[in-house]
Residue frames as a rotation matrix with the C-alpha (Angstrom) as fourth column:
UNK 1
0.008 -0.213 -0.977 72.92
0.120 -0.970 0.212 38.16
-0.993 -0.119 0.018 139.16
UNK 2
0.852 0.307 0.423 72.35
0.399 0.141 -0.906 39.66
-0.338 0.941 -0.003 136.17
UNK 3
-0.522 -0.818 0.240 75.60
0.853 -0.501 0.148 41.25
-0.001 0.282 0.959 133.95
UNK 4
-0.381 -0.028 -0.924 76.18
0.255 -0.964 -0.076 44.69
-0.889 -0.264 0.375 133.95
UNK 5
0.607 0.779 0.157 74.10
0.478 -0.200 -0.855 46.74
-0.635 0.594 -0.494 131.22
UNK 6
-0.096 -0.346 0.933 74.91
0.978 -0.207 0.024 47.47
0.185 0.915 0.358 127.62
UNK 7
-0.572 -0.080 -0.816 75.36
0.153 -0.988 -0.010 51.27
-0.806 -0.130 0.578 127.07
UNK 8
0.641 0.667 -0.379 72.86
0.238 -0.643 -0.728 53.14
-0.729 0.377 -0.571 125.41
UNK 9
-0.237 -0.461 0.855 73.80
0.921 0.175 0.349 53.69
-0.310 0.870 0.383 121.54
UNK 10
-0.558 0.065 -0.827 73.74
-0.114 -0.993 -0.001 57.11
-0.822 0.094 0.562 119.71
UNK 11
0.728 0.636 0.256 71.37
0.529 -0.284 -0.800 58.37
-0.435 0.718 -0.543 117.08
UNK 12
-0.671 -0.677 -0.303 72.64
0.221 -0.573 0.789 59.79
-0.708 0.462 0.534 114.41
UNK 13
0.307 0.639 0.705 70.42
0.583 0.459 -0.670 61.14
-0.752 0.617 -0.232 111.57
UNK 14
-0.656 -0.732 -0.185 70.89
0.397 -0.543 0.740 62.77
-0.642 0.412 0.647 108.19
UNK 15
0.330 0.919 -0.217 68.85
0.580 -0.378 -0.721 65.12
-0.745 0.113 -0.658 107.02
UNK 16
-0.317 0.157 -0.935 68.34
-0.344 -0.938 -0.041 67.75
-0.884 0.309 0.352 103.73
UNK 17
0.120 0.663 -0.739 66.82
-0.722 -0.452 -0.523 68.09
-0.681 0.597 0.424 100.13
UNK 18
0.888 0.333 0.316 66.07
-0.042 0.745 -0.666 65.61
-0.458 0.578 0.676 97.59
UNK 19
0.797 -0.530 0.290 69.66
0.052 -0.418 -0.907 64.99
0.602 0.738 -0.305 95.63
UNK 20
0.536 -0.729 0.427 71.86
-0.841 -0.503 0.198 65.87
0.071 -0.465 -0.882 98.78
UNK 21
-0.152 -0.797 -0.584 73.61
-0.447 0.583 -0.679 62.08
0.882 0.158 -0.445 99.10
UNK 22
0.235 0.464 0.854 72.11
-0.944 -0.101 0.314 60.99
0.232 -0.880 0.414 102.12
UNK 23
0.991 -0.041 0.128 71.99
0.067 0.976 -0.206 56.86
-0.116 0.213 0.970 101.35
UNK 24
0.271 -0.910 -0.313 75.86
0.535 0.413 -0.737 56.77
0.800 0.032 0.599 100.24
UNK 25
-0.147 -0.603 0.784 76.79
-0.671 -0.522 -0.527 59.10
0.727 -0.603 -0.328 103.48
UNK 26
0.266 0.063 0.962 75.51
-0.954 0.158 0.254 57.17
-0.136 -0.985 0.102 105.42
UNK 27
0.870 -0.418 -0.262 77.11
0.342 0.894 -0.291 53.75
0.356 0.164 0.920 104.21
UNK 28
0.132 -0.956 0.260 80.10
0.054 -0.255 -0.965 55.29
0.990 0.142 0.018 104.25
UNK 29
0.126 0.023 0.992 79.55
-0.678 -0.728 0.103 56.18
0.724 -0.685 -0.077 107.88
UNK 30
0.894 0.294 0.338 78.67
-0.442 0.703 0.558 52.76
-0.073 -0.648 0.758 109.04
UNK 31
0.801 -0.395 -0.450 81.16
0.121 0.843 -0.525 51.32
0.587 0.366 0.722 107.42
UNK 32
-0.308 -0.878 0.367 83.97
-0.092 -0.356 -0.930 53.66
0.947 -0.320 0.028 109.14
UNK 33
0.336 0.477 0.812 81.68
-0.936 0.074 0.344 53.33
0.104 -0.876 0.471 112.65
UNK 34
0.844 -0.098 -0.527 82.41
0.005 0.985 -0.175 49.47
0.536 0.145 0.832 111.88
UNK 35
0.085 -0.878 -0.472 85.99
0.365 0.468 -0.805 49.50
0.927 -0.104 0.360 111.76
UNK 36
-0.382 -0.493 0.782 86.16
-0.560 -0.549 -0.620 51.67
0.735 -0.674 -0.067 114.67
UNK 37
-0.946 0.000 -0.323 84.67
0.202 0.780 -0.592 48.61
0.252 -0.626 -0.738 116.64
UNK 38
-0.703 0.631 0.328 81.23
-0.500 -0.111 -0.859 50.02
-0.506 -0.768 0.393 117.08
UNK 39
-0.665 0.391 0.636 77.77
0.715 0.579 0.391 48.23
-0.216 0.715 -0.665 115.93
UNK 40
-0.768 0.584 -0.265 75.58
-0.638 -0.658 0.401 50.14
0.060 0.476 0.877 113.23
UNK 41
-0.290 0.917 0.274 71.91
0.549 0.394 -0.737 49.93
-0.784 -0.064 -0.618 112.40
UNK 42
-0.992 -0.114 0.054 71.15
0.108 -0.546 0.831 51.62
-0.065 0.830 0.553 109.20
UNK 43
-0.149 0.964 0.218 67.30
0.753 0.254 -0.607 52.56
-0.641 0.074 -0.764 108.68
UNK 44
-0.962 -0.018 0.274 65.65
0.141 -0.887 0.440 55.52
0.235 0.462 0.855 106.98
UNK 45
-0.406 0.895 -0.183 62.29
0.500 0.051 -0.865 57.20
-0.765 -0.443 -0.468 106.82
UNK 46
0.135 0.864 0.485 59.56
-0.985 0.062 0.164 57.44
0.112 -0.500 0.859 105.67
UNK 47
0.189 -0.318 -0.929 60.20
-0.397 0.840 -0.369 53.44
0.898 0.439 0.032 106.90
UNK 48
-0.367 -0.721 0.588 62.24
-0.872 0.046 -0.487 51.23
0.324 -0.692 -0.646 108.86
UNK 49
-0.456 0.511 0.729 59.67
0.167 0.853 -0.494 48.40
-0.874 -0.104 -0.474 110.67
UNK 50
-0.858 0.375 0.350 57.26
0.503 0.746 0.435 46.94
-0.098 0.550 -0.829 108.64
UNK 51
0.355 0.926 0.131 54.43
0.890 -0.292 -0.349 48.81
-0.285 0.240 -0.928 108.99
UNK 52
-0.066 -0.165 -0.984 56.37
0.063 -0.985 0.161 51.82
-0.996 -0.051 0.075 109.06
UNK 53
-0.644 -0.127 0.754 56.99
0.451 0.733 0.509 50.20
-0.617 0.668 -0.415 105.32
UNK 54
-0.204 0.978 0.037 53.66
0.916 0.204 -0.346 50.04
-0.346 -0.037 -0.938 104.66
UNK 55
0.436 0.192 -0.880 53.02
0.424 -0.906 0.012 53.44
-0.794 -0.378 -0.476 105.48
UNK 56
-0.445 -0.743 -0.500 56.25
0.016 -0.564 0.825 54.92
-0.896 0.359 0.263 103.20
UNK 57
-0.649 0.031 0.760 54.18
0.701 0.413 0.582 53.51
-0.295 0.910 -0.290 99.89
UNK 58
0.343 0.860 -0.378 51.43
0.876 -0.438 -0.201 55.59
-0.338 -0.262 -0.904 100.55
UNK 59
0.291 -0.307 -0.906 53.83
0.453 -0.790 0.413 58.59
-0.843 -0.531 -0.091 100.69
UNK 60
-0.062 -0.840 -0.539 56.37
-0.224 -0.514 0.828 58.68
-0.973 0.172 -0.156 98.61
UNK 61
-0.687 0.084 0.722 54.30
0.631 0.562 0.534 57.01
-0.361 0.823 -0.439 95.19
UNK 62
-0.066 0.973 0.220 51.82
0.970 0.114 -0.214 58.75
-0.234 0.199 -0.952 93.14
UNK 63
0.156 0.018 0.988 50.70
0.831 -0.544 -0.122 61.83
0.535 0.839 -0.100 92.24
UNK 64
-0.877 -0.304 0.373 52.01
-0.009 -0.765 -0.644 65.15
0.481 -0.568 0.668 93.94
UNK 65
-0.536 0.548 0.642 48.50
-0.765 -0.638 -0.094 66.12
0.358 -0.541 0.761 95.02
UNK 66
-0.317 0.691 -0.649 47.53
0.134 0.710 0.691 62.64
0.939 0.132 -0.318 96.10
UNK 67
-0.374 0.025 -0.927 47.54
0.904 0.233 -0.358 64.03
0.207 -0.972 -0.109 99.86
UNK 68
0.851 0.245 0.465 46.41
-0.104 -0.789 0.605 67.10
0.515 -0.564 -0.646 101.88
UNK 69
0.171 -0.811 0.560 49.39
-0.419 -0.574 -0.703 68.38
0.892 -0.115 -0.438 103.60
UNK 70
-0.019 -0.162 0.987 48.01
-0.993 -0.113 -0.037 67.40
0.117 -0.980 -0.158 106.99
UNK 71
0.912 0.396 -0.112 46.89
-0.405 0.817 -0.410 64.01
-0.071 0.419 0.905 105.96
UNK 72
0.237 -0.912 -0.335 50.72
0.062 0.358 -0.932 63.34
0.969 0.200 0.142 104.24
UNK 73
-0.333 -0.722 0.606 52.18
-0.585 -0.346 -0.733 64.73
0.739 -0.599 -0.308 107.99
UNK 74
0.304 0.296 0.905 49.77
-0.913 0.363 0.188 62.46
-0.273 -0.883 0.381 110.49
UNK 75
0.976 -0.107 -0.190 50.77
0.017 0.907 -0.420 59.28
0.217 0.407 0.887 107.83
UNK 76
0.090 -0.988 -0.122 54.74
-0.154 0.107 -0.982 60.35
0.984 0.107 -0.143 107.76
UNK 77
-0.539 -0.002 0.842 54.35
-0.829 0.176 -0.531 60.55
-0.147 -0.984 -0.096 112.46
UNK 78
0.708 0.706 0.028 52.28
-0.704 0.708 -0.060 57.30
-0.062 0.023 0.998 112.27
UNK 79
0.810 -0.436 -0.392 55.08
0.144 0.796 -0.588 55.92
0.569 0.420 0.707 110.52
UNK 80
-0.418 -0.796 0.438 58.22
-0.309 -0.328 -0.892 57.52
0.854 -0.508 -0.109 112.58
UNK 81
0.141 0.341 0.929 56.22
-0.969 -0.144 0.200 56.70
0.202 -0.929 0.310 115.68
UNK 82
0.853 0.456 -0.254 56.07
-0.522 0.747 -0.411 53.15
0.003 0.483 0.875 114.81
UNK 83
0.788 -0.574 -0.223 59.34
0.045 0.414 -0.909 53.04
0.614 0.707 0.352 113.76
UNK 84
-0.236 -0.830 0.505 60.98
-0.719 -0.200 -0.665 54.01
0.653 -0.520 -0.550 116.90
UNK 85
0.402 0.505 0.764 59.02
-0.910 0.309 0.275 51.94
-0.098 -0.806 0.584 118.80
UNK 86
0.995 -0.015 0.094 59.72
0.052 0.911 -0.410 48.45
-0.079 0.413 0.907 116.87
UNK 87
0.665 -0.747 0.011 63.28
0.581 0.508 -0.636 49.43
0.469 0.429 0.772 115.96
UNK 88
-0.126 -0.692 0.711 65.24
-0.265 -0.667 -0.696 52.78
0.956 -0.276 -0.099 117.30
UNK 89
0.428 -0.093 0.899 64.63
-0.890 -0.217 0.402 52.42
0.158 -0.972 -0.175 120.71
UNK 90
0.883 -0.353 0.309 65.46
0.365 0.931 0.019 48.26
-0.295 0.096 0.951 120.58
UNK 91
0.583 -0.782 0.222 68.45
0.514 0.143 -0.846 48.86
0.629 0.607 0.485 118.72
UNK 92
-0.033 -0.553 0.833 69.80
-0.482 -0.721 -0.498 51.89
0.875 -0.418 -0.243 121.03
UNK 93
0.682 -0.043 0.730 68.81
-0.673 0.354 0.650 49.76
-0.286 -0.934 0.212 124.53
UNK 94
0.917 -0.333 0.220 70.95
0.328 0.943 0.057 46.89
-0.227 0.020 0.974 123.04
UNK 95
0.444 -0.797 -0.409 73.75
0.233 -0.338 0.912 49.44
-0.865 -0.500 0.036 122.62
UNK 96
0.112 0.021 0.993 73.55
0.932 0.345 -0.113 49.47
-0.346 0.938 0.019 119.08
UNK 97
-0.792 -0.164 -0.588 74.65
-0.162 -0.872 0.462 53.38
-0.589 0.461 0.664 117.11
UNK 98
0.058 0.756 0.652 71.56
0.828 0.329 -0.454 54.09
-0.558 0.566 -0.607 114.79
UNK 99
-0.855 -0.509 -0.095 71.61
0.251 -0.568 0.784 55.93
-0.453 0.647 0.613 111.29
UNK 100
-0.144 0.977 0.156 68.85
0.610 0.211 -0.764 57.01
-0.779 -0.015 -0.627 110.40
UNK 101
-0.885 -0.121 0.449 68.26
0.447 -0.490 0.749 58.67
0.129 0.863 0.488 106.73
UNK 102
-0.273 0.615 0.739 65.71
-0.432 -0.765 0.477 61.67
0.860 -0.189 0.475 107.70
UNK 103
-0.561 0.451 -0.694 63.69
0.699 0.707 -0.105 61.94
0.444 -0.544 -0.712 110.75
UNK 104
-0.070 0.966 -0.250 61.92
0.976 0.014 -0.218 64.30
-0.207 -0.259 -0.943 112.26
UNK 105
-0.278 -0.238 -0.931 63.23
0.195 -0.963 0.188 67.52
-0.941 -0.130 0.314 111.16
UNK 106
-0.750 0.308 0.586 61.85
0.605 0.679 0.417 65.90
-0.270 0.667 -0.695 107.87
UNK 107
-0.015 1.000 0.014 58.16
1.000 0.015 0.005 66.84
0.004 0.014 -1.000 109.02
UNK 108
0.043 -0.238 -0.970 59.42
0.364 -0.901 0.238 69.97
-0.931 -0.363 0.048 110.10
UNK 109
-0.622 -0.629 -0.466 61.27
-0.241 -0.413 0.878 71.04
-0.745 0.659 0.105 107.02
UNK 110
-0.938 0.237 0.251 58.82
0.345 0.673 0.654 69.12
-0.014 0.701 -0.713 104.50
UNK 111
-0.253 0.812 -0.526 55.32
0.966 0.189 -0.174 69.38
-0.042 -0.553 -0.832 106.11
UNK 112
0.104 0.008 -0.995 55.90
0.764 -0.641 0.075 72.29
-0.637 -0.767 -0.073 108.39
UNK 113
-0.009 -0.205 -0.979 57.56
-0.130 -0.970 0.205 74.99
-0.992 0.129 -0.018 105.96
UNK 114
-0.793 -0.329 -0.512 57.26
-0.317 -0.495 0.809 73.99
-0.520 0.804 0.288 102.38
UNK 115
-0.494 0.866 -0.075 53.99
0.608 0.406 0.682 72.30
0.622 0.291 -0.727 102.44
UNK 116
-0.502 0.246 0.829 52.85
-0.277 -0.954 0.114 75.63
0.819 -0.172 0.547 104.47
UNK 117
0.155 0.975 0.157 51.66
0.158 -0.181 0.971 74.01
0.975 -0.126 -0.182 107.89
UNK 118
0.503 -0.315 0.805 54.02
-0.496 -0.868 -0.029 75.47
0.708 -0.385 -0.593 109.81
UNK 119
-0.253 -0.942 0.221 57.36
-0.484 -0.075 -0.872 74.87
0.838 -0.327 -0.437 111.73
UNK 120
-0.714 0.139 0.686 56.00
-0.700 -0.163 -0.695 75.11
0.015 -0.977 0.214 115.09
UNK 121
0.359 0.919 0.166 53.01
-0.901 0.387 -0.197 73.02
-0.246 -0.079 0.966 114.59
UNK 122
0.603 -0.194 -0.774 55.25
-0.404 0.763 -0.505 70.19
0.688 0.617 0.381 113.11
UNK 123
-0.642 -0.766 0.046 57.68
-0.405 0.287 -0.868 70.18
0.651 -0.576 -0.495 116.11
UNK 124
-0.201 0.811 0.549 54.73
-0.872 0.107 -0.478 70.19
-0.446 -0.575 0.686 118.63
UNK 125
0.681 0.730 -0.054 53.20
-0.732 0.677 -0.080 67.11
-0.022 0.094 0.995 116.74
UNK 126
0.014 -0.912 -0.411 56.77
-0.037 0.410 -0.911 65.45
0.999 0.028 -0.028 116.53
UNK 127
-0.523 -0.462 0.716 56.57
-0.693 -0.258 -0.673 66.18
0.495 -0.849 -0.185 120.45
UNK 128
0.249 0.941 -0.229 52.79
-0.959 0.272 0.075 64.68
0.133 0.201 0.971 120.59
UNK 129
0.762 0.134 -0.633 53.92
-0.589 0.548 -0.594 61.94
0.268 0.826 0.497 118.81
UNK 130
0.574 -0.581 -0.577 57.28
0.092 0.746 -0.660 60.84
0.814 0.325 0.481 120.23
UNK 131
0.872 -0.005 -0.490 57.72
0.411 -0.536 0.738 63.02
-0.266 -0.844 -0.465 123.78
UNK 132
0.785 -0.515 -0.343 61.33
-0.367 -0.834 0.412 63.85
-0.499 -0.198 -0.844 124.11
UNK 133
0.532 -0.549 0.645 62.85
0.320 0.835 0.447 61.39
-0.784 -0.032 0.620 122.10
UNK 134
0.929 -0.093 -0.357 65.44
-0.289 -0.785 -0.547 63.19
-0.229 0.612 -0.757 119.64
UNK 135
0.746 -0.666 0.014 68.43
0.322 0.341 -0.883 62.34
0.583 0.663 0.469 117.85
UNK 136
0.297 -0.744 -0.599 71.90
0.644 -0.307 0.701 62.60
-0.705 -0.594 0.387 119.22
UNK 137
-0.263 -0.327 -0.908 73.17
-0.037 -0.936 0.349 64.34
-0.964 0.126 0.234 116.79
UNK 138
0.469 0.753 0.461 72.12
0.474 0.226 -0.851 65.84
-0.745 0.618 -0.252 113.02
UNK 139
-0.164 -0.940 -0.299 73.65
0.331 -0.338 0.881 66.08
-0.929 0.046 0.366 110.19
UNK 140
0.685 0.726 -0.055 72.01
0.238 -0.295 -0.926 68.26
-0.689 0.621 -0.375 107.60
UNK 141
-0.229 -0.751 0.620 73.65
0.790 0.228 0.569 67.79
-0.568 0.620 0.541 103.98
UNK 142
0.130 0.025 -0.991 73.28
0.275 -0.961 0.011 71.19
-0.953 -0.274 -0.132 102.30
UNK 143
-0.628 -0.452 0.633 73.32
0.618 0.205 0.759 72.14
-0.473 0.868 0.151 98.46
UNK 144
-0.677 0.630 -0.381 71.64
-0.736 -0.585 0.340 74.53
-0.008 0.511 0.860 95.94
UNK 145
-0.183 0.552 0.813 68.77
-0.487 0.668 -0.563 73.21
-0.854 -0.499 0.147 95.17
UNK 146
0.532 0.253 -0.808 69.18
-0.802 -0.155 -0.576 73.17
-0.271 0.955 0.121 91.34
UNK 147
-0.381 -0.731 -0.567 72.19
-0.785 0.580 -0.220 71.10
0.489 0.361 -0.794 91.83
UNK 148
-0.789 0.207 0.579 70.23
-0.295 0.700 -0.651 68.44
-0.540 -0.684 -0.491 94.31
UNK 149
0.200 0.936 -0.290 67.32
-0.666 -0.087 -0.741 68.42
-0.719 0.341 0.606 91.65
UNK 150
0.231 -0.502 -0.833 69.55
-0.961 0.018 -0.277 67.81
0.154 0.865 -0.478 89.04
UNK 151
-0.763 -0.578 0.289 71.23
-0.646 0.667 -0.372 64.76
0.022 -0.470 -0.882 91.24
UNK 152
-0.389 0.907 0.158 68.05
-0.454 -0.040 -0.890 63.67
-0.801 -0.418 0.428 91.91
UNK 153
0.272 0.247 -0.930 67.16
-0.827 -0.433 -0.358 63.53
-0.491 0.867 0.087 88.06
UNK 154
-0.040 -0.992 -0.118 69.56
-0.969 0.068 -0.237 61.46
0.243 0.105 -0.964 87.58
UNK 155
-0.921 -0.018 0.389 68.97
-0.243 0.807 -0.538 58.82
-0.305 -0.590 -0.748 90.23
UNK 156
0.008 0.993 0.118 65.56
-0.576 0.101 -0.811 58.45
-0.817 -0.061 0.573 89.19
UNK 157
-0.085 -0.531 -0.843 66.61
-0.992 -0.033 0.121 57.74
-0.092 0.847 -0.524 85.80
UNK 158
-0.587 -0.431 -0.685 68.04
-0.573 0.819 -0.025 54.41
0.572 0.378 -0.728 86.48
UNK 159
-0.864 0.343 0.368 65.36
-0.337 0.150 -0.930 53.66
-0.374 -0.928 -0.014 89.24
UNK 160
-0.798 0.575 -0.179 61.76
-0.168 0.073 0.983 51.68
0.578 0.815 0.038 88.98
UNK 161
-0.457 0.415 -0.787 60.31
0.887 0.277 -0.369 51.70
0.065 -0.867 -0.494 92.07
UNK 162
0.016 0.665 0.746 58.37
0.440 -0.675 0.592 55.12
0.898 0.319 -0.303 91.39
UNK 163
0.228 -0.063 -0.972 59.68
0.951 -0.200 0.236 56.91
-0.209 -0.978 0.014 94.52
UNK 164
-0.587 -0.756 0.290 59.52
0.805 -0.584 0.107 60.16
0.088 0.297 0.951 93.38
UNK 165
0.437 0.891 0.118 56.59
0.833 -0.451 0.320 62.40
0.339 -0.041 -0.940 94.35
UNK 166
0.649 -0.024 -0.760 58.45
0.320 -0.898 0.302 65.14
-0.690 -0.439 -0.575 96.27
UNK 167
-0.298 -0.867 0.399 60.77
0.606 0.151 0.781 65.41
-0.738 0.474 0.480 93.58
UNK 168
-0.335 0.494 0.803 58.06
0.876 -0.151 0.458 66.59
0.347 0.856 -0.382 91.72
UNK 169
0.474 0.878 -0.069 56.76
0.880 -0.476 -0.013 69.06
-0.044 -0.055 -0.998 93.41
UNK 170
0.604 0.000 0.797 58.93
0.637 -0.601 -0.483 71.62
0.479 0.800 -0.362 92.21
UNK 171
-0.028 -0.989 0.144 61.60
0.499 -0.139 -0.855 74.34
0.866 0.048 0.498 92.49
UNK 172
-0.254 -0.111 0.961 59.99
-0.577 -0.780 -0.243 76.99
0.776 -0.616 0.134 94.93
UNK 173
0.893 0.342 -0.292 59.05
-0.065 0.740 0.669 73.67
0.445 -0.579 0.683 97.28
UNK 174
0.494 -0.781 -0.383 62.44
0.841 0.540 -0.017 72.80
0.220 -0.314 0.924 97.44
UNK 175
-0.143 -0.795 0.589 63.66
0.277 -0.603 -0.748 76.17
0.950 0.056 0.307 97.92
UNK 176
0.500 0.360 0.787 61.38
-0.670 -0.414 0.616 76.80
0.548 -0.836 0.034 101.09
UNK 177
0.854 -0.365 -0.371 62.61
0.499 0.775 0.388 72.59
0.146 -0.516 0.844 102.17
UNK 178
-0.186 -0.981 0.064 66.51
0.533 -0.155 -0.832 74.25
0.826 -0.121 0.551 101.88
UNK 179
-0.299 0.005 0.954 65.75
-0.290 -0.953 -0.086 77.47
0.909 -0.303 0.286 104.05
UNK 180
0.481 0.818 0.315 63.54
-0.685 0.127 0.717 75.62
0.547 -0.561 0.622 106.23
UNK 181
0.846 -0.129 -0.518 66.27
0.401 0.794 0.457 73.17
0.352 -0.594 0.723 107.20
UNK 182
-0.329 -0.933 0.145 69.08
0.647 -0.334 -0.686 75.84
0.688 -0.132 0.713 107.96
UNK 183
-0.010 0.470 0.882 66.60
-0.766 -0.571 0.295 77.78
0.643 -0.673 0.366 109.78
UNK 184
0.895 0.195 -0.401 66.15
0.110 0.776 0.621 74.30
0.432 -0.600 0.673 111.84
UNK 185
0.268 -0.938 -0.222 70.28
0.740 0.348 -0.576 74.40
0.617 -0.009 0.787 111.99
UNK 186
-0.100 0.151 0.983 70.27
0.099 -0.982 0.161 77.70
0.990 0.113 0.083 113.05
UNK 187
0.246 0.718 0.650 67.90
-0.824 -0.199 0.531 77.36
0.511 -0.667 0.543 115.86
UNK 188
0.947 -0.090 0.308 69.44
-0.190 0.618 0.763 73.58
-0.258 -0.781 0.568 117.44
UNK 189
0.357 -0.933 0.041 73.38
-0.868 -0.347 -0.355 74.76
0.345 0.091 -0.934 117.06
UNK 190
-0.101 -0.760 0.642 74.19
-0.862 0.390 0.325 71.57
-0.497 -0.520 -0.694 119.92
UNK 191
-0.010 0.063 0.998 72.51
0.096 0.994 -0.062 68.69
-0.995 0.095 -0.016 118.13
UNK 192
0.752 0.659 0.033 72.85
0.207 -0.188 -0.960 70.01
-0.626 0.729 -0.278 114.14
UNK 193
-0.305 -0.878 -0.370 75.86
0.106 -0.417 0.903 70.59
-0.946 0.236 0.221 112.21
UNK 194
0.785 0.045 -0.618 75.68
-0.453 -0.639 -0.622 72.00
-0.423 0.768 -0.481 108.29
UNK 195
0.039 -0.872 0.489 77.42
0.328 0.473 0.818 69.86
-0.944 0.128 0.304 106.40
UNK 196
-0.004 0.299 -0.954 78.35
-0.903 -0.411 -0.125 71.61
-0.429 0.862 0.271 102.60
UNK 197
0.139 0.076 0.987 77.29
0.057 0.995 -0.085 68.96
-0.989 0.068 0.134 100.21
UNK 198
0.958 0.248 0.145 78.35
0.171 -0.085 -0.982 70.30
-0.231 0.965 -0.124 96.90
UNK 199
-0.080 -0.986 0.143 81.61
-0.996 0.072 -0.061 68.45
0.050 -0.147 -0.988 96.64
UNK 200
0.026 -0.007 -1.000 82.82
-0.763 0.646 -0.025 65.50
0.646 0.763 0.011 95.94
UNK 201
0.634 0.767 0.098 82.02
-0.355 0.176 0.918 62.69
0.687 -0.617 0.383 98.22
UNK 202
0.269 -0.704 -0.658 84.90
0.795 0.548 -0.261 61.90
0.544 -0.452 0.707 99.94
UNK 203
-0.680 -0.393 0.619 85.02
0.370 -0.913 -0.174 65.38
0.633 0.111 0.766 100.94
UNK 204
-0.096 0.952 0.292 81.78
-0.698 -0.273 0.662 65.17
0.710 -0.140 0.691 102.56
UNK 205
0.754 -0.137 -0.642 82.55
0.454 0.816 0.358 61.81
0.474 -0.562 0.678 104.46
UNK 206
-0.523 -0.726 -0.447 85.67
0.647 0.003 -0.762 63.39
0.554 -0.688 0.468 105.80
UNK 207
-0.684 -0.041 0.729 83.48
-0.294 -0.899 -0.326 66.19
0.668 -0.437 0.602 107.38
UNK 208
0.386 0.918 -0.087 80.99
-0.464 0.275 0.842 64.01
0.797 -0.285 0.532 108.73
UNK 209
-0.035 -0.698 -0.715 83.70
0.623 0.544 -0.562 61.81
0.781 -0.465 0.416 110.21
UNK 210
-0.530 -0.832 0.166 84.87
0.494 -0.461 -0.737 64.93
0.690 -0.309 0.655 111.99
UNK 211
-0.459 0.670 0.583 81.60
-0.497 -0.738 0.457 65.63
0.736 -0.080 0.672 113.27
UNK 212
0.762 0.546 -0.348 81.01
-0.292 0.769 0.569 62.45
0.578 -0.332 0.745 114.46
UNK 213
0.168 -0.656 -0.736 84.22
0.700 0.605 -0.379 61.91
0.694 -0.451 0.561 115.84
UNK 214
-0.567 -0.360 0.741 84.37
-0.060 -0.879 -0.472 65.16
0.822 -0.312 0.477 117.75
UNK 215
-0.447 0.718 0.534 81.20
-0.777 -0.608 0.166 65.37
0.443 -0.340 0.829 119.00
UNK 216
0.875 0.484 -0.020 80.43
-0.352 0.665 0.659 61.37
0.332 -0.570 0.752 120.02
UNK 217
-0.060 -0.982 0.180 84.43
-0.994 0.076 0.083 61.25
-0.095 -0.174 -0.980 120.81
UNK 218
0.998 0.041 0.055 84.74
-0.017 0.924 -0.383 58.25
-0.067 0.381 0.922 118.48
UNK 219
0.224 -0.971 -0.078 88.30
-0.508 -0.185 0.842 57.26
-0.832 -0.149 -0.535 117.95
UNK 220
0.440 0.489 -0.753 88.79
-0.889 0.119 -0.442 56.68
-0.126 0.864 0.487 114.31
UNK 221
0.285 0.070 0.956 88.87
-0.158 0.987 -0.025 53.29
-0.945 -0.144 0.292 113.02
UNK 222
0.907 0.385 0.172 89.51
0.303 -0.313 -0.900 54.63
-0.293 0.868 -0.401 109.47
């Protein structure tokens, strides 16, 4: 006889504009998931497996116009396809909680509405691409966009790994990427929450907590 089967782990991703704190929320998260006895998986996109890797140079290096919109969006689902395959889905059958720093509301929000090929056409290929598979829940970090730019600025700064192409591509980009992910929030109320990110991080971890603990009835560990 075999033992009885691991439960099925949760998704979690975090999604919004360039600047918003994504990478330290989500440490913070695992770590407090930790104590509370559960096991994390930390990833991100564009990324995660090895090719998926691969794939992220391509993206996120180089000049702004080194892609065609559609081109950048069939490379960024190549990679996310990939990447569930090889790692999210493994990690969640083994009962494992995955973080995931962007994911598909990404293409949506990126692609779809500030690279102008549209919303609807980005979900659909996100559907294409991955059927019904979809985060448990999303947590979309929120800020002006001057003050994420600024942040952003900043982090580059001390940085040498030349990840910085969308950064570049200016203010009215990033203002459609902001709009384009509250309109997303908007429109999937059960799996989204709005988290304000202009504040000081500990402030921002305690709402996430509360989001996560509410909504995957976690019992803090924290």
């Amino acid at each position: 006889m075999t033992g009885p089967t691991a439960p099925r782990g949760r998704f979690i991703t975090l999604e919004g504009g360039e600047g918003a704190g994504k990478s330290t929320q989500i440490r913070l998260l695992a770590d407090r998931l930790e104590q509370a006895g559960i096991a994390v998986r930390t990833t991100r996109e564009p990324g995660g497996a090895p090719g998926s890797e691969l794939i992220r140079d391509l993206i996120v290096k180089g000049a702004v116009d080194r892609w065609t919109p559609m081109t950048e969006a069939l490379l960024i689902t190549a990679a996310r396809a990939e990447h569930v395959a090889r790692l999210i889905r493994p990690a969640l059958e083994q009962g494992q909680w995955v973080l995931c720093d962007r994911f598909f509301d990404s293409t949506v929000a990126y692609q779809g509405a500030a690279r102008g090929l549209g919303m609807t056409e980005m979900t659909n290929l996100q559907q294409l691409a991955l059927g019904n598979f979809a985060p448990d829940l999303t947590l979309i970090l929120d800020l002006p966009v001057d003050v994420g730019l600024a942040r952003a600025v900043r982090r580059e700064a001390g940085r040498t790994d030349g990840e910085d192409r969308f950064e570049r591509m200016g203010q009215d980009f990033h203002s459609r990427l902001r709009r384009a992910y509250l309109e997303i929030a908007g429109q999937e109320t059960a799996r989204c929450q709005v988290i304000d990110a202009d504040r000081d991080i500990g402030a921002i971890h305690g709402d996430i907590w509360k989001s996560v603990a509410d909504r995957m009835d976690v019992t803090d560990g924290g």
